[in-house]
C-alpha positions as CSV (number, residue, x, y, z in Angstrom):
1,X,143.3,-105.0,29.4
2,X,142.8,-104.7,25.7
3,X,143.0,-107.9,23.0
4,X,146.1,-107.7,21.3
5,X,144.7,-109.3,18.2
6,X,141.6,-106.7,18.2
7,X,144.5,-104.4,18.4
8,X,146.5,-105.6,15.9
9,X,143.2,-105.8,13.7
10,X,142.6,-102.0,14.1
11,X,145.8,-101.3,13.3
12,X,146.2,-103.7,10.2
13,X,142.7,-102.0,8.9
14,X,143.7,-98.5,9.2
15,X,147.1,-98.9,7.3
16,X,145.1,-100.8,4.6
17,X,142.6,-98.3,4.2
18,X,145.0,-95.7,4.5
19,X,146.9,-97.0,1.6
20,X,144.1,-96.5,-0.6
21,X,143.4,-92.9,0.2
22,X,139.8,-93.3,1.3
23,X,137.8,-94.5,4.9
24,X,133.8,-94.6,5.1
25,X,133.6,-94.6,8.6
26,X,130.8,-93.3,11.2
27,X,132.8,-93.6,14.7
28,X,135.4,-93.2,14.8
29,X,135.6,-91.1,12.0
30,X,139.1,-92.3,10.0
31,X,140.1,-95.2,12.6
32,X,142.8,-97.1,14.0
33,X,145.5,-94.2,12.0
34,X,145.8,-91.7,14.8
35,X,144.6,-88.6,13.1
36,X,144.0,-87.0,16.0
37,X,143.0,-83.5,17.6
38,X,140.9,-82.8,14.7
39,X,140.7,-78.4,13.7
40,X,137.5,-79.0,10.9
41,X,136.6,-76.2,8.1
42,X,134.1,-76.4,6.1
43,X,135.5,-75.0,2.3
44,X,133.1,-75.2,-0.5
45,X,130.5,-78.3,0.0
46,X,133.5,-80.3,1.6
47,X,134.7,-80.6,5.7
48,X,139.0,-80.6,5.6
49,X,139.9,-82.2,8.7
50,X,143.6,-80.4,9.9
51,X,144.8,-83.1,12.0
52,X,148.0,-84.2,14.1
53,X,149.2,-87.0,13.5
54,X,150.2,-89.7,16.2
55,X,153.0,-92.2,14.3
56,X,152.1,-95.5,15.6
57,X,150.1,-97.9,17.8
58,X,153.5,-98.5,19.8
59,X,154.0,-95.1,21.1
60,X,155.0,-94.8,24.7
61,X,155.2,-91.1,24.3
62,X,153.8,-88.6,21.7
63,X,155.5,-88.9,18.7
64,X,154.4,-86.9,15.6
65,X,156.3,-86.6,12.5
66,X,153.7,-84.7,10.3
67,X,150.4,-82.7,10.0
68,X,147.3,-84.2,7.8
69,X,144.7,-82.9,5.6
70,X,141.5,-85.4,5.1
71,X,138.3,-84.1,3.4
72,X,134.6,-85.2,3.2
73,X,131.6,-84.5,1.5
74,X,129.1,-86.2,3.7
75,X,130.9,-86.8,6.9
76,X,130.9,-90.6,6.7
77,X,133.1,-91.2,3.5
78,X,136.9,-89.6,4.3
79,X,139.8,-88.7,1.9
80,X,143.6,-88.6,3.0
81,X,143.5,-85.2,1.0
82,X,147.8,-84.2,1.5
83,X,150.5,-84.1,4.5
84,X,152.2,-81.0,5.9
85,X,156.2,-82.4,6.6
86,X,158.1,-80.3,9.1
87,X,160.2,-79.5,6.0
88,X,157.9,-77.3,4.8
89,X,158.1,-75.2,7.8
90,X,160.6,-73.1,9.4
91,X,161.7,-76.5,11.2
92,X,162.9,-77.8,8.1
93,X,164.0,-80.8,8.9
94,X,162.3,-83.8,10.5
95,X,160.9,-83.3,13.9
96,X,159.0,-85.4,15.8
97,X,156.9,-83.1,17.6
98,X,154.1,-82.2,15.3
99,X,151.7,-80.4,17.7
100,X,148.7,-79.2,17.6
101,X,147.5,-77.1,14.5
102,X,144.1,-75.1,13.1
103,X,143.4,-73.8,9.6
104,X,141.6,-71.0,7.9
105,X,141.0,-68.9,4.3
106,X,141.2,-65.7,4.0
107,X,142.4,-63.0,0.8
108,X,142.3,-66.3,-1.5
109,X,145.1,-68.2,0.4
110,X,144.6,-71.2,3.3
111,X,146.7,-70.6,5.9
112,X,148.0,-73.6,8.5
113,X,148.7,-72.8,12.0
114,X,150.6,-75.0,13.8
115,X,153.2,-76.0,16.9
116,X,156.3,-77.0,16.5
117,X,156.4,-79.0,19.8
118,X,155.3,-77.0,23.2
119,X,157.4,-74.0,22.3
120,X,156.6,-72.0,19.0
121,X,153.6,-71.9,16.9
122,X,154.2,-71.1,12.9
123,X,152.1,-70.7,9.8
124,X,151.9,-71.9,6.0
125,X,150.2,-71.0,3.4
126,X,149.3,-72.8,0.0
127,X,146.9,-71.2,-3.2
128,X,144.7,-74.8,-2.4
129,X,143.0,-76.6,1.3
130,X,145.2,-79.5,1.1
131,X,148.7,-77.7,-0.1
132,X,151.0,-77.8,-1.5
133,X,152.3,-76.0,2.0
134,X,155.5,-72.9,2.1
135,X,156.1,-71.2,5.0
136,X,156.6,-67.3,4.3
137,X,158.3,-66.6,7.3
138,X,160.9,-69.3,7.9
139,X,160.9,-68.3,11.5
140,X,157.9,-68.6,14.3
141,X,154.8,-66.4,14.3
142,X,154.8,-66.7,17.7
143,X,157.8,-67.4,19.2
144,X,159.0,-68.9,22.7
145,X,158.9,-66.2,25.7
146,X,157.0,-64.0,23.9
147,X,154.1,-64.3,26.7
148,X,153.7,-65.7,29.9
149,X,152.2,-69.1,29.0
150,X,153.6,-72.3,26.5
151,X,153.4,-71.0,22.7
152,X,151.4,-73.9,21.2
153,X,148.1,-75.0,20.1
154,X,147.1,-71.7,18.0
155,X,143.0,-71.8,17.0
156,X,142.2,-69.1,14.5
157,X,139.0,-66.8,13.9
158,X,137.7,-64.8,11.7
159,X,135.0,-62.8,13.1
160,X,132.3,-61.1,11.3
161,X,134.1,-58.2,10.5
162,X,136.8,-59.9,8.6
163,X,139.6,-59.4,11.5
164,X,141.2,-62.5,12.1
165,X,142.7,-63.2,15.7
166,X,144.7,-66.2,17.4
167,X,144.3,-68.1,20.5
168,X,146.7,-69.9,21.8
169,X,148.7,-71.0,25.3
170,X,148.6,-74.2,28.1
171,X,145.8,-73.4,31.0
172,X,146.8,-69.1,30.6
173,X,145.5,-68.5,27.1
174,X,146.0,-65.2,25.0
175,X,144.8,-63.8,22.2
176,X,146.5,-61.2,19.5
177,X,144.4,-59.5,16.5
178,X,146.8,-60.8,13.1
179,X,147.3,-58.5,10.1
180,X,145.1,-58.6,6.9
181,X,148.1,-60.8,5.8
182,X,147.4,-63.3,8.5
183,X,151.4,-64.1,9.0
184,X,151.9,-60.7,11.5
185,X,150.5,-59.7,14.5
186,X,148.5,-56.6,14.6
187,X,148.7,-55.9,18.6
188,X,151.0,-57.0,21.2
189,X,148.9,-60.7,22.9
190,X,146.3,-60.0,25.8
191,X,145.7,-62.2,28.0
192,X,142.3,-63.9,28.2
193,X,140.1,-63.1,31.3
194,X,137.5,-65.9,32.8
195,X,135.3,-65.7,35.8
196,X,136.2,-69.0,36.5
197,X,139.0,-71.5,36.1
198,X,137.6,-75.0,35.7
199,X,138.9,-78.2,33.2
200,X,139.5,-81.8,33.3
201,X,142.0,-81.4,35.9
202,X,139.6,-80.1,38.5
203,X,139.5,-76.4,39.9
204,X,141.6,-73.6,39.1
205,X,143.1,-75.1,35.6
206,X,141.9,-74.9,32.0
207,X,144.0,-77.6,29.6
208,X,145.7,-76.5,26.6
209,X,144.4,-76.7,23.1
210,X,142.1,-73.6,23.3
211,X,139.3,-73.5,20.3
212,X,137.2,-70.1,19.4
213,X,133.8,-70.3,17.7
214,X,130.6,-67.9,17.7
215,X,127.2,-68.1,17.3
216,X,123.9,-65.5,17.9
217,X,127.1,-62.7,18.6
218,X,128.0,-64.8,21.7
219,X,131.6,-65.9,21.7
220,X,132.7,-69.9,22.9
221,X,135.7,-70.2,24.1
222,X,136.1,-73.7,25.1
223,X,139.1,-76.0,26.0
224,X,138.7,-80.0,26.1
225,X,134.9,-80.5,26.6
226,X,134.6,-77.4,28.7
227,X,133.7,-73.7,27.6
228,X,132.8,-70.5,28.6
229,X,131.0,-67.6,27.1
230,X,131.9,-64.0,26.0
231,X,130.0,-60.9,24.5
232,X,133.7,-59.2,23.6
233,X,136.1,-61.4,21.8
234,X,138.7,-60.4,24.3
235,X,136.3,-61.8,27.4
236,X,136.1,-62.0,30.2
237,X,134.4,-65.3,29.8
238,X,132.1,-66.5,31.5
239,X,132.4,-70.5,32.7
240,X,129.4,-72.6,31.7
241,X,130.5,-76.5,31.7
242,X,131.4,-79.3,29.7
243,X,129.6,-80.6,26.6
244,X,130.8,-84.0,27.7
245,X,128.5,-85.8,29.8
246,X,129.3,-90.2,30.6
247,X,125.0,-90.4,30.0
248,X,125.0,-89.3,26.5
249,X,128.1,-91.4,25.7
250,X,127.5,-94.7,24.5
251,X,129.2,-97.4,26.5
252,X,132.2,-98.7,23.9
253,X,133.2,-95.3,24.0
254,X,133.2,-95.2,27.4
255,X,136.8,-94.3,29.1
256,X,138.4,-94.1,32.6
257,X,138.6,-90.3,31.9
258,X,136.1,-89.5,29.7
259,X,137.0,-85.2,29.8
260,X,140.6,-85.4,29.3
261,X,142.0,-85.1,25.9
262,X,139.0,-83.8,24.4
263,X,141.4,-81.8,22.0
264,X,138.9,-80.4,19.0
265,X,136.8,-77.9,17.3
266,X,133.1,-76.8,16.9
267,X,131.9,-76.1,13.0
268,X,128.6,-75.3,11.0
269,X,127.9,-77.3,8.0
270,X,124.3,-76.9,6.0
271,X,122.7,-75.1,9.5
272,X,123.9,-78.0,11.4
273,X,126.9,-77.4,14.7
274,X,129.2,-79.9,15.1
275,X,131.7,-81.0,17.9
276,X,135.1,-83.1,16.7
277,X,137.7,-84.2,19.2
278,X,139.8,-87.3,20.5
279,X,138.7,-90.6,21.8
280,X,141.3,-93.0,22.5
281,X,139.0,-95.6,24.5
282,X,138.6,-98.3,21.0
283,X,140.5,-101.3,21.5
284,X,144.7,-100.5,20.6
285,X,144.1,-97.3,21.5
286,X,146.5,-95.6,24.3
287,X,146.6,-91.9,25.2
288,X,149.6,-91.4,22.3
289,X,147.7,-93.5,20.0
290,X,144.0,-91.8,19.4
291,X,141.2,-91.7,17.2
292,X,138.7,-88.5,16.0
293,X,135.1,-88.6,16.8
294,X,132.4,-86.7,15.7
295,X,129.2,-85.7,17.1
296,X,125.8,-83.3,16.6
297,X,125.8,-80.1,18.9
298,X,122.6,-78.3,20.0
299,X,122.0,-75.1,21.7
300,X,119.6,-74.1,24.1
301,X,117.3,-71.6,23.9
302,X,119.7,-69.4,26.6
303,X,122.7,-70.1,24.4
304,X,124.2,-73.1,26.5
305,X,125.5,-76.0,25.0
306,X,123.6,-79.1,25.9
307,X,125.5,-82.4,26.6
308,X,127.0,-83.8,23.2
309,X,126.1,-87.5,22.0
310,X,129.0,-89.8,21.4
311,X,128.0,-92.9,19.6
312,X,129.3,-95.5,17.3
313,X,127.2,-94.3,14.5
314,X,128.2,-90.7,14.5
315,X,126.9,-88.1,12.2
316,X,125.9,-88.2,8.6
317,X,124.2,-91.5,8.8
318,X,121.0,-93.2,10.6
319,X,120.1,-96.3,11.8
320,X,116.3,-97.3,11.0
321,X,116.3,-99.9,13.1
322,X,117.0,-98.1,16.5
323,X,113.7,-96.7,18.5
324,X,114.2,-93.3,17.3
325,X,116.1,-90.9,15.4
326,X,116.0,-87.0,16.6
327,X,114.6,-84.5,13.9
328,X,117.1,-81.9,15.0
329,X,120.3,-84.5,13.9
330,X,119.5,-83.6,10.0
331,X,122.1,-83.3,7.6
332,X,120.8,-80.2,5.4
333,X,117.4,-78.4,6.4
334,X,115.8,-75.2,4.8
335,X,113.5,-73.3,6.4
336,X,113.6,-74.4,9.5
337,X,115.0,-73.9,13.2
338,X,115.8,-76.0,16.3
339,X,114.7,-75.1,19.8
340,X,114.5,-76.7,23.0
341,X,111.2,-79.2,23.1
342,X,108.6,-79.3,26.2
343,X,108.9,-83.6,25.8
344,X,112.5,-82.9,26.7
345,X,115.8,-83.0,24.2
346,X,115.2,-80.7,20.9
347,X,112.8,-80.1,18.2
348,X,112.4,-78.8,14.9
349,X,110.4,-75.1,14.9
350,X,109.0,-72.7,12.4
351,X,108.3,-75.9,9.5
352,X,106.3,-74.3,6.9
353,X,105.3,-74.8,3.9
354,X,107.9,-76.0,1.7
355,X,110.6,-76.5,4.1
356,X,112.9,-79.4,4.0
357,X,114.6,-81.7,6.2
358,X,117.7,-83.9,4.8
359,X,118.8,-87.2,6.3
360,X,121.3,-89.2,4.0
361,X,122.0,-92.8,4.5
362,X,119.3,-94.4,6.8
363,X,120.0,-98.0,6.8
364,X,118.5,-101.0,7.8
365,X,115.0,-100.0,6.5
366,X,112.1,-103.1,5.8
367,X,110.4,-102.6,2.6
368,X,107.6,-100.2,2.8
369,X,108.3,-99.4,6.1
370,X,105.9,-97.6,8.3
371,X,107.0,-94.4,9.3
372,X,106.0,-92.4,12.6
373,X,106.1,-88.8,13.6
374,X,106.2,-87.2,17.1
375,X,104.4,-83.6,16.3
376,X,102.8,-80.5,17.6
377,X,100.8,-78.3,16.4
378,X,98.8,-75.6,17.0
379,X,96.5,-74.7,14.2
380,X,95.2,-76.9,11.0
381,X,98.5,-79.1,10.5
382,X,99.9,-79.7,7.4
383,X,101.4,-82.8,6.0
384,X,104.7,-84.3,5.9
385,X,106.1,-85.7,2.6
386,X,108.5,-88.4,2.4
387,X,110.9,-88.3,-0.6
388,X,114.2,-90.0,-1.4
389,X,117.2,-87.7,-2.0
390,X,115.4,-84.7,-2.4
391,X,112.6,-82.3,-2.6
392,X,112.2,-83.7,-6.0
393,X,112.9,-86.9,-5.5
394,X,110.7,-90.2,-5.4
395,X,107.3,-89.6,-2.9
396,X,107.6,-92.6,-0.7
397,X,104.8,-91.2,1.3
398,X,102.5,-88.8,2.9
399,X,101.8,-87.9,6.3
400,X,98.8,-86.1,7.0
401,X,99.2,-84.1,10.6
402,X,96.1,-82.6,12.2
403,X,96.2,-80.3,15.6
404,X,97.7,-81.5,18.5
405,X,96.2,-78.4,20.8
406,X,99.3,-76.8,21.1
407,X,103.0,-76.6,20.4
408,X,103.7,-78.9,23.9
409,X,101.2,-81.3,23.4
410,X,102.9,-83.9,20.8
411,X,101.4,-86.9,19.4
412,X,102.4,-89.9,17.5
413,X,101.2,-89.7,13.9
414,X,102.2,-92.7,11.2
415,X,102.0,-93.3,7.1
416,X,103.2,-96.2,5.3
417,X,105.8,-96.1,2.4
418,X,106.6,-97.5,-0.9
419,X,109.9,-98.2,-0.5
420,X,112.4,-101.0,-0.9
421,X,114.5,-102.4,1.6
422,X,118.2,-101.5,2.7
423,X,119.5,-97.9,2.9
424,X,117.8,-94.7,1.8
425,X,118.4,-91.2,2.0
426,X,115.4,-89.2,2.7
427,X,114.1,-86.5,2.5
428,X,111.0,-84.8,4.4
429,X,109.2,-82.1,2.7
430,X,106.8,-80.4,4.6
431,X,103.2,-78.7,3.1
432,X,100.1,-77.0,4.6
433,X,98.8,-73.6,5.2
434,X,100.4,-70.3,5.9
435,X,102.8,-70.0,9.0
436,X,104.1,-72.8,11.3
437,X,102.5,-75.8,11.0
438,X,104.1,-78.4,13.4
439,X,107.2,-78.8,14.8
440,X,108.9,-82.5,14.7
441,X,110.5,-84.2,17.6
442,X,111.7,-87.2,16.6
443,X,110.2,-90.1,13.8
444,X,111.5,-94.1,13.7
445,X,110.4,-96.8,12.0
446,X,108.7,-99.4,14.0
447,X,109.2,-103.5,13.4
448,X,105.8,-103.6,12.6
């Protein structure tokens, strides 16, 4: 049972912080508000968040009277950026049933996909990402009956081609090809094909709240925490599992169902994947009162999604004072790739010379901290530099890497730094020869 004044503490905070427009948070993400089933786009050098919105703490049911837009340059620090009212929809008046919702640019325009309730799915369009909103319609895009499942929770796509389709429905999805206008369909809606039928509810079922990325020409479809895979944007698809896993989820985030309501997105920012969806397992937190959590996504090398990790320090940020921190959870890197790693977990490939790796915000560093490295390497080495901020920023330190004997044979490689205590963001710059030189695993700063 949870602390009603821990509740009522979450609660307090989140309207407070609310009031003033702006959250730095790690996990959850904007708390103890209910934004909630979070549709993430990345416009410009900022992440919009297109959220529901769940009303109040209280809620014995869902009640939603609006759609949010919050924005972030860093994925820590969050903006309340506007509000989409059922007004400015077709609805046009209040409505309590502000569903599920998704967001996309295309032809100079951001268009807002969104449900009105389990029954019809609309769209609005505004000249800016956070409105204001019109609806050019003022009827459904997709009204009720017109296929065999519930018309709500659209995702939109643009694939690579510039066509732009929409996926929508409850456990029987279906897809439909829009317009170059993006508020008319282009085909009559297929149904979506899977091998397999599998979701938080056991066998047979997927869950509602569909979400369509695509990476490498393969197609995710995924729904909660599970996916499946697709060559052809129509499918079939081809089941694969959950990115949820109770191991890689740290234990205050732990739930009594920890796959259902996994409502969320996938999204690239700076060459890193990201995974954002629901937790309602905080303290005050019910099923119609939830929270948004954020986490790094890594592929492996046959295109499967490894387990996500769901901690209370989320991305963007870095604790120096934990054991390790993973070289493939960077914030920005150039010139480089991520592959699966022979010591387990992922690694950092193909560092040359010259190419960076970005992680803003480490706290809890000593002053001059040692640093170590976990590298391979196959040839002569190199050397890793340690700057603040930048590749031109401060040199903290130097790294000097020699051959391993081969790129799964990693050792433990240290330097000192000249820095001062408290939170840094750093930057590592790598230098050598021609070619790969090494390729990082993970480096931490040890208490002595």
């Amino acid at each position: 049972m949870s602390n009603p004044l821990v509740s009522l503490y979450f609660l307090v905070l989140g309207m407070l912080l609310l009031g003033t427009g702006n959250i730095s948070a790690a996990n959850p993400i904007v708390p103890g508000v209910g934004l909630t089933d979070p549709y993430c786009v990345v416009y410009g050098d900022k992440v919009y968040v297109y959220a529901t919105h769940d009303f109040s703490a209280q809620n014995q049911d869902y009640l939603m009277k609006d759609w949010w837009v919050w924005s972030s340059p860093d994925l820590v620090n969050w903006t309340h950026e506007g509000t989409m009212r059922p007004e400015d929809t077709f609805i046009g008046k209040p409505f309590n049933d502000c569903w599920g919702t998704s967001s996309l640019s295309k032809n100079g325009k951001y268009y807002w996909y969104f449900s009105a309730g389990p029954e019809q799915i609309g769209v609005d369009i505004s000249d800016a990402p956070a409105g204001p909103w019109k609806d050019p319609l003022g009827k459904p895009l997709i009204p009720q009956g017109l296929t065999a499942t519930d018309e709500r929770d659209p995702t939109v796509f643009i694939d690579d081609d510039g066509r732009a389709y929409l996926i929508f429905g409850t456990f029987n999805y279906f897809i439909v090809r829009l317009n170059d206008d993006m508020i008319s369909l282009a085909e009559t809606p297929h149904a979506v094909q899977f091998d397999r039928l599998f979701g938080p509810y056991g066998e047979g079922k997927t869950d509602d709240k569909p979400s369509l990325h695509k990476r490498n020409g393969i197609y995710y479809l995924s729904w909660c925490s599970f996916y499946a895979i697709s060559k052809n944007i129509y499918g079939p698809y081809i089941y694969k599992g959950s990115v949820i896993d109770p191991s890689t989820i740290a234990p205050v985030f732990h739930s009594t169902h920890p796959y259902v309501d996994r409502h969320g997105n996938f999204f690239q920012l700076n060459y890193q994947w990201y995974y954002a969806c629901n937790d309602y397992s905080l303290p005050g937190r019910t099923g119609h009162f939830r929270d948004a959590v954020l986490s790094y996504v890594h592929y492996r090398d046959n295109s499967e999604i490894a387990p996500v990790r769901i901690d209370p320090i989320g991305v963007g940020e870095y604790d120096g004072a934990s054991p390790r921190i993973e070289a493939e959870d960077y914030f920005k890197s150039a010139n480089a790739t991520v592959g699966e790693c022979s010591a387990g977990g992922f690694e950092m490939r193909n560092l040359a010379t010259d190419s960076a790796l970005y992680y803003p915000k480490v706290m809890n560093l000593r002053a001059n901290s040692t640093m170590l490295f976990s590298v391979a390497s196959v040839n002569t080495g190199g050397s890793i530099e340690v700057h603040e901020g930048n590749p031109g920023g401060h040199l903290l330190g130097i790294c000097e890497i020699s051959s391993t004997g081969g790129w799964d044979k990693f050792q433990t490689f240290s330097c000192k730094l000249t820095n001062s205590a408290g939170t840094k963001d750093l930057c590592l710059v790598f230098k050598g020869g021609s070619g790969e030189l090494l390729r990082l695993d993970w480096f931490g700063f040890p208490p002595s």
